[in-house]
N, C-alpha and C positions, 0 to 999 in steps of 0.2 A: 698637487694640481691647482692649477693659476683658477681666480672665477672667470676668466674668459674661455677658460677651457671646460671648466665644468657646464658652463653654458650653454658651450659649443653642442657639447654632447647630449648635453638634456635637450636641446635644442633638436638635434636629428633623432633624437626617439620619440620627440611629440609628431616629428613631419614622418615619421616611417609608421605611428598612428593612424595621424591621417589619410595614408595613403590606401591602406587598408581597410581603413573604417570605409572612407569615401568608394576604393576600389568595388565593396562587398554590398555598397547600398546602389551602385549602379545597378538600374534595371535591364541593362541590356545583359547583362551577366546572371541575376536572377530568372530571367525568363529563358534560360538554357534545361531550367528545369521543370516535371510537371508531377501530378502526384504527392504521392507523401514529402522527396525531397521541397518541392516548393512550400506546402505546409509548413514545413520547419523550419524555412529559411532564418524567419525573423528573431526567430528562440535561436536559433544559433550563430546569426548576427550578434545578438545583443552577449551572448555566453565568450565568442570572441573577443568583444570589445571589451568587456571586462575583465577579462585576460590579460589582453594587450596593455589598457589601463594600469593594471598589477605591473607587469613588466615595465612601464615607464616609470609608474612613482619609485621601483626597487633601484631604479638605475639613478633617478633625481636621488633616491636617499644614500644611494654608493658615491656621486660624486659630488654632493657638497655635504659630505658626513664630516668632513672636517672643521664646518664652514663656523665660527661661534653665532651664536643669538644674538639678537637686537638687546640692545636696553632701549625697553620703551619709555616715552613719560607716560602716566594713569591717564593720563587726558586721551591720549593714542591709543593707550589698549582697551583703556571702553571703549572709544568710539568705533574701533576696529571689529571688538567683541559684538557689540551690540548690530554692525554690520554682520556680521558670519551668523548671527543666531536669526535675524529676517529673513538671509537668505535660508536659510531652515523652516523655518516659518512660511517663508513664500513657495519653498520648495514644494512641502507636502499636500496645500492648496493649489499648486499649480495643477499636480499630480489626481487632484480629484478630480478635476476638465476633462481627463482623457478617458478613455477605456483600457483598463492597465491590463485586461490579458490582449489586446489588441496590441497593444503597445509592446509587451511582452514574449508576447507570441506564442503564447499556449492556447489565446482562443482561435487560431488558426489551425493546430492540430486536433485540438475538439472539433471541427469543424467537420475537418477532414472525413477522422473516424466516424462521424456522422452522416456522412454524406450531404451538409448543409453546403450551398453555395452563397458565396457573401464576398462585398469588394473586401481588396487587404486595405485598401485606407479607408482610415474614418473619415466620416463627413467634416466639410470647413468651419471648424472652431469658433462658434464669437463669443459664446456666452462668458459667464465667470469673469476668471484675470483676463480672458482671450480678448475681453473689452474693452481691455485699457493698453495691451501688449500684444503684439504680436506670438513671442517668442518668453512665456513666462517661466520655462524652466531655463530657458538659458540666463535670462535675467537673474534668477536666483543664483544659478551656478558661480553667475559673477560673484556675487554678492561674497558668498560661498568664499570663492576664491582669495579674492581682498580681503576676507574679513578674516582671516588665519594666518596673515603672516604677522610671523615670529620669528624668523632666521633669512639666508640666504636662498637656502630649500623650495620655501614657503614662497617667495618674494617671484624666485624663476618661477614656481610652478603658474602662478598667478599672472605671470609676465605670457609665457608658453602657452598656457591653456586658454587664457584670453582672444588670444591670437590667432588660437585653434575653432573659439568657437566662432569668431567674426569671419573667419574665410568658411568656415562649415557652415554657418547662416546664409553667407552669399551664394553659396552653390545648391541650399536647400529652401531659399529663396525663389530660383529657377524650375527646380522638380517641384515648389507648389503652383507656381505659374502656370506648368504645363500642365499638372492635373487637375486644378480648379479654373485654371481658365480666367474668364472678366470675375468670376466672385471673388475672386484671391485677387486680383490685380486694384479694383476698386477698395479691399479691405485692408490690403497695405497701403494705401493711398490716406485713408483714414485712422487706421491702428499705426504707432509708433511702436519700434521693435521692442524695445529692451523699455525705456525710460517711460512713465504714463505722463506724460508733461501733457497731451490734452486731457486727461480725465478722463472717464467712461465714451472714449470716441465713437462706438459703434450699436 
């Protein structure tokens, strides 16, 4: 298999990702349901996506299984390394901003079984990295990305997943607009997405 083909096809398993990921975060499609199914939706959002995930990297690692590794120079694979371990590093402080069963989705079915009522989004983020980013785990993810390539594998996924999450930003750019309204429209105005080029903006 040619890399245009391998690409091809890792290529339509990242869009047949997003189609689903994006399809299943529509809330027009969510609010079909009420009850316990709604409660869970988000835990089993997140248990799909991660599935689906699995099933892309197996397919990237079946069609450029062939592909040989990079010879890097040491200058490249620090700087590469030392990239992939920030994003790590930025990852897991991103991760402390949120509410991770919120995020998760099990404190919606706590809820549930409780009989607690609560919105399913959390309030609009400023504090933390949220102060200097908009979008700090996607930023990471980059990071993430770029910073582990060693083969052709590595290189598409980087290229794919990139790409995946700049149009999934754009579209999830829109659902915060419409549910925060002017706070999120003046906070993107002032927070920069990915890059902290102003500094603590907010």
């Amino acid at each position: 298999m040619s890399l245009v083909q391998a690409h091809l096809l890792y290529a339509l398993a990242w869009l047949a990702f997003g189609v689903v990921h994006s399809g299943l975060a529509a809330s027009t499609l969510k609010d079909l349901f009420t009850g316990a199914p709604r409660a869970a939706w988000r835990l089993a959002y997140n248990v799909v996506a991660a599935a689906q995930l699995g099933a892309v990297w197996l397919v990237g690692g079946y069609v450029f299984a062939d592909a040989p590794a990079y010879t890097l120079e040491p200058w490249a694979a620090a700087v590469l390394g030392a990239a992939n371990v920030a994003g790590w590093v930025l990852f897991v402080f991103a991760l402390r901003g949120y509410d991770l069963g919120r995020l998760a989705g099990t404190r919606q079915l706590r809820n549930h079984r409780r009989g607690i009522v609560e919105a399913e989004d959390e309030p609009l983020r400023r504090a933390g990295l949220n102060g200097f980013v908009r979008h700090p785990l996607y930023a990471a993810a980059l990071l993430i990305l770029w910073g582990r390539i060693g083969d052709p594998f590595d290189l598409a996924t980087a290229i794919w997943g990139s790409l995946y999450i700049l149009i999934g930003t754009f579209f999830e750019e829109r659902r915060l607009a419409r549910l925060y309204g002017a706070d999120y429209v003046a906070y993107r105005r002032r927070v920069p997405a990915f890059v902290p080029w102003k500094g603590r903006a907010d």
